[in-house]
Backbone as CSV, one residue per row, in Angstrom:
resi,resn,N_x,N_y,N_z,CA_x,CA_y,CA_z,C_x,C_y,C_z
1,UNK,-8.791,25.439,-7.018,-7.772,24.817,-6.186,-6.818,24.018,-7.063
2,UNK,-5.682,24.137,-6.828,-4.427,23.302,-7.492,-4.508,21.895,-6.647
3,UNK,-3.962,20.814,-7.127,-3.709,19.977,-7.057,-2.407,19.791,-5.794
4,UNK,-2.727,19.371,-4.440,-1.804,19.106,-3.425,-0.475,18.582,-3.239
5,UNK,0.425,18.582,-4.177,1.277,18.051,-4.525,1.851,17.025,-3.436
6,UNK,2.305,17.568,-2.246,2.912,17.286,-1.114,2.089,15.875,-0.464
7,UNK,0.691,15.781,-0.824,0.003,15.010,-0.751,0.025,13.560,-1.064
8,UNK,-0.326,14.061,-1.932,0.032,13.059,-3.249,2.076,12.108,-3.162
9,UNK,2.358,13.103,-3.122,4.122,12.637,-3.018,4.190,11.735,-1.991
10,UNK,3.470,12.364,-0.412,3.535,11.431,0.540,3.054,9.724,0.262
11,UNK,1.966,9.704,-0.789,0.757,8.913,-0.526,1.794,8.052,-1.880
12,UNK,2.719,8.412,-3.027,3.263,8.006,-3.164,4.517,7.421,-2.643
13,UNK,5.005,8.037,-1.675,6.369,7.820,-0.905,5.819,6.378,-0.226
14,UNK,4.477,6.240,0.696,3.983,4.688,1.304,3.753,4.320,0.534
15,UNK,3.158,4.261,-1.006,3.345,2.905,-1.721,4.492,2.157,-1.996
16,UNK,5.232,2.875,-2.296,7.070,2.779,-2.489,7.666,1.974,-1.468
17,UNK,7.013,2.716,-0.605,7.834,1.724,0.626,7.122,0.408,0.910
18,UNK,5.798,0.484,0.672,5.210,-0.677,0.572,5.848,-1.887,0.019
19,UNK,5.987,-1.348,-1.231,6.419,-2.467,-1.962,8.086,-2.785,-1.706
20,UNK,8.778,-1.679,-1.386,10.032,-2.426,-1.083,10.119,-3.285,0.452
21,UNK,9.059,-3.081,1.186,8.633,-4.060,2.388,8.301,-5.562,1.200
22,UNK,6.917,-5.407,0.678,6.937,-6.692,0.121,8.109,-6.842,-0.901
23,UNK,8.620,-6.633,-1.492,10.620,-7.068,-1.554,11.052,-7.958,-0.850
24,UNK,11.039,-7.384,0.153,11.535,-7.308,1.470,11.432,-9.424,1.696
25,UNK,10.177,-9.369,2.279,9.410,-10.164,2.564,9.491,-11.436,1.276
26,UNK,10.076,-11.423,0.044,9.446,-12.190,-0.573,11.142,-12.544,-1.062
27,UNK,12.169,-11.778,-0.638,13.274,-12.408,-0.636,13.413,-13.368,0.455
28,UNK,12.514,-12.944,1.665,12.837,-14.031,2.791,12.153,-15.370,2.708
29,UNK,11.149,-15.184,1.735,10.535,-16.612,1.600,11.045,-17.257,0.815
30,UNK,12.243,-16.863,-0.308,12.973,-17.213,-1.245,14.005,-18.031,-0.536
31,UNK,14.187,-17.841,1.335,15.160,-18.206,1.696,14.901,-19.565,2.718
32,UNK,13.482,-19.275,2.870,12.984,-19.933,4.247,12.532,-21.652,3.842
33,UNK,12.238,-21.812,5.142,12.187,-23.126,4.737,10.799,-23.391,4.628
34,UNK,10.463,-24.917,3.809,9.534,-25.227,2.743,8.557,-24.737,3.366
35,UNK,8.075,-24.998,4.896,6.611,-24.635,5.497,6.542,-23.082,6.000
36,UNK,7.531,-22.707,5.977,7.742,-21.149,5.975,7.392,-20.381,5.110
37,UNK,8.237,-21.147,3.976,7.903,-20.613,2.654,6.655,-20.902,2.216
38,UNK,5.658,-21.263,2.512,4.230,-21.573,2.032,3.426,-20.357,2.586
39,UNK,3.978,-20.695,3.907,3.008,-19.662,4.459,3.361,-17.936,4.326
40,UNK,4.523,-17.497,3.538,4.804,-16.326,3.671,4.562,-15.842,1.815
41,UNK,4.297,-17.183,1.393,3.583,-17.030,0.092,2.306,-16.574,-0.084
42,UNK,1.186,-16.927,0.650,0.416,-16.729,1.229,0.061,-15.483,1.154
43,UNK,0.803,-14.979,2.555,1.146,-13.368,2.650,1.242,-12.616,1.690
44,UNK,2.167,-12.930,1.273,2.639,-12.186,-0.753,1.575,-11.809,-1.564
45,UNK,0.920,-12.798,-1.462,-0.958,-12.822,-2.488,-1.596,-11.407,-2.034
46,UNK,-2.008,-12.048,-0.600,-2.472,-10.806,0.131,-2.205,-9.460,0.071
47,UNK,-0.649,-9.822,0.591,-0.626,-7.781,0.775,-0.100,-7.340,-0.877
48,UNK,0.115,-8.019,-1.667,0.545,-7.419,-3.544,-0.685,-6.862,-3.366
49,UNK,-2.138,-7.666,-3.414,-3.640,-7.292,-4.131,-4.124,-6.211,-3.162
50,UNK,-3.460,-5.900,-1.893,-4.194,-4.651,-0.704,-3.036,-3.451,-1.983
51,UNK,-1.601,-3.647,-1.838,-0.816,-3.040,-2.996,-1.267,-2.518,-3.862
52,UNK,-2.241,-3.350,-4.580,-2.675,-3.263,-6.037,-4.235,-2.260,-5.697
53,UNK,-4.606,-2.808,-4.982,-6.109,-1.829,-4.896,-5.777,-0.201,-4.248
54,UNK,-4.856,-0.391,-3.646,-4.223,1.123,-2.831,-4.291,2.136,-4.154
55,UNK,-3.102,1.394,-5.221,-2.396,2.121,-6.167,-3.582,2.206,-6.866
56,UNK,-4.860,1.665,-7.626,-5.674,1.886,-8.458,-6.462,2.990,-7.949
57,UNK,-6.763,2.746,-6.236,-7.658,3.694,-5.785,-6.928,4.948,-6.192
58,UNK,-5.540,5.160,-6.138,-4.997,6.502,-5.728,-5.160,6.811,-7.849
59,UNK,-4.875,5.664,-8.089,-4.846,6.410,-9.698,-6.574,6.947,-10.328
60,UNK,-7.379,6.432,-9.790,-8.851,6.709,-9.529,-9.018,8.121,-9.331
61,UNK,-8.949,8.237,-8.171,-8.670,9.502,-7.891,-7.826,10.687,-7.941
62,UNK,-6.631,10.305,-9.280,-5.879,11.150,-10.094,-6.377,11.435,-11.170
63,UNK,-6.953,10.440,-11.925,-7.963,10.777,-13.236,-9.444,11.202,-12.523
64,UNK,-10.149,11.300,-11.430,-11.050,12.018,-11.330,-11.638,13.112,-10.490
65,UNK,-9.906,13.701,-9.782,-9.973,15.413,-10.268,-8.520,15.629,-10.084
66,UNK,-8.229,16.822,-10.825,-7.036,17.804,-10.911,-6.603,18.414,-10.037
67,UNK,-7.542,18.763,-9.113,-7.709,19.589,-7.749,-7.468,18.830,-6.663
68,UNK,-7.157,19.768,-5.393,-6.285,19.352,-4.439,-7.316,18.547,-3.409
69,UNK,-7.500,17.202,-2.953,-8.499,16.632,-2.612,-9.563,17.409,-1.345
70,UNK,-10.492,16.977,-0.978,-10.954,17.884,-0.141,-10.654,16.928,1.063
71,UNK,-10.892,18.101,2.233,-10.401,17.622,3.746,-10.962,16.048,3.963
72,UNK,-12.253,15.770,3.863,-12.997,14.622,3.979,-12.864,13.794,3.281
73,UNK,-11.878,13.368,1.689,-11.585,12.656,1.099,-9.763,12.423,2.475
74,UNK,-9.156,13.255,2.314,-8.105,12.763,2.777,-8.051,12.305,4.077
75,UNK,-9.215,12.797,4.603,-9.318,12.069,5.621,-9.498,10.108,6.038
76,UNK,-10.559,10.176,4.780,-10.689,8.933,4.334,-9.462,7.792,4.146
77,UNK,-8.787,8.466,3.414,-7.738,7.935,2.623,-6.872,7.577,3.738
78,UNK,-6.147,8.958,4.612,-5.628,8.476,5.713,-6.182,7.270,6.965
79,UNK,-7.302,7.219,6.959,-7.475,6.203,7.422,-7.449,4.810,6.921
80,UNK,-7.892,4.628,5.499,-7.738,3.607,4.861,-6.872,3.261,4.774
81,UNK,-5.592,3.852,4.735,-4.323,3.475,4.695,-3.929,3.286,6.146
82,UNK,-4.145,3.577,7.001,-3.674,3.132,8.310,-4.823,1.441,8.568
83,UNK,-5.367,1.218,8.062,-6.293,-0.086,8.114,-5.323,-0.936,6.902
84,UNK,-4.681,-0.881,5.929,-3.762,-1.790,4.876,-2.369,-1.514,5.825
85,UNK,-2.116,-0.644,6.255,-1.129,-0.547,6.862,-0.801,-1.955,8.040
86,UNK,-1.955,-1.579,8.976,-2.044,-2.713,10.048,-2.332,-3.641,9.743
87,UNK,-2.816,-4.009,8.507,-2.999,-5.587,7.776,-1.638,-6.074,7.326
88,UNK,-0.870,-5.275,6.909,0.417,-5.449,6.547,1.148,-6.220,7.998
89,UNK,1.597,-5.071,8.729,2.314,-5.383,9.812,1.967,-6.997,10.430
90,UNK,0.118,-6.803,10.538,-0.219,-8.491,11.014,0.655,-9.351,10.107
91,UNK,0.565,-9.433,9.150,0.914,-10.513,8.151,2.367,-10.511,8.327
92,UNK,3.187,-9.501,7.710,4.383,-9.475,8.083,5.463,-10.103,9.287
93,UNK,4.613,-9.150,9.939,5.101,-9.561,12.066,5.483,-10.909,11.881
């Protein structure tokens, strides 16, 4: 099996956007006021390190296979990402 490309692109396309959400978010605390800005700092910590574990998991599982993932891994994945997803939105909202 080859490697899923389309997959992968997607799963890169939501990190991307991830992070230009936290962008997003961390220009507005740049703007907000002092007790705003504490608490959306806060936030920042949080969803960077859900960010940061997403992207390691996915690089994890680029260095350990070549091949196109199997149904029950992506299944996984899609769900895991819909669980950082809705952690996001809470925090965000």
């Amino acid at each position: 099996m080859i490697r899923n490309d389309a997959w992968l692109a997607d799963l890169r396309a939501r990190l991307d956007d991830w992070s230009g959400r936290i962008e997003q978010l961390d220009q507005q605390a740049r703007h907000a006021d002092p007790a705003r800005r504490a608490r959306l700092e806060e936030q920042l910590v949080i969803l960077r390190r859900l960010r940061e574990d997403t992207e390691n998991r996915l690089q994890t599982l680029l260095r350990a296979t070549g091949t196109e993932p199997p149904p029950v891994l992506r299944a996984r994945s899609s769900g895991a990402w819909q669980r950082r997803h809705q952690a996001f939105e809470r925090l965000h909202g």
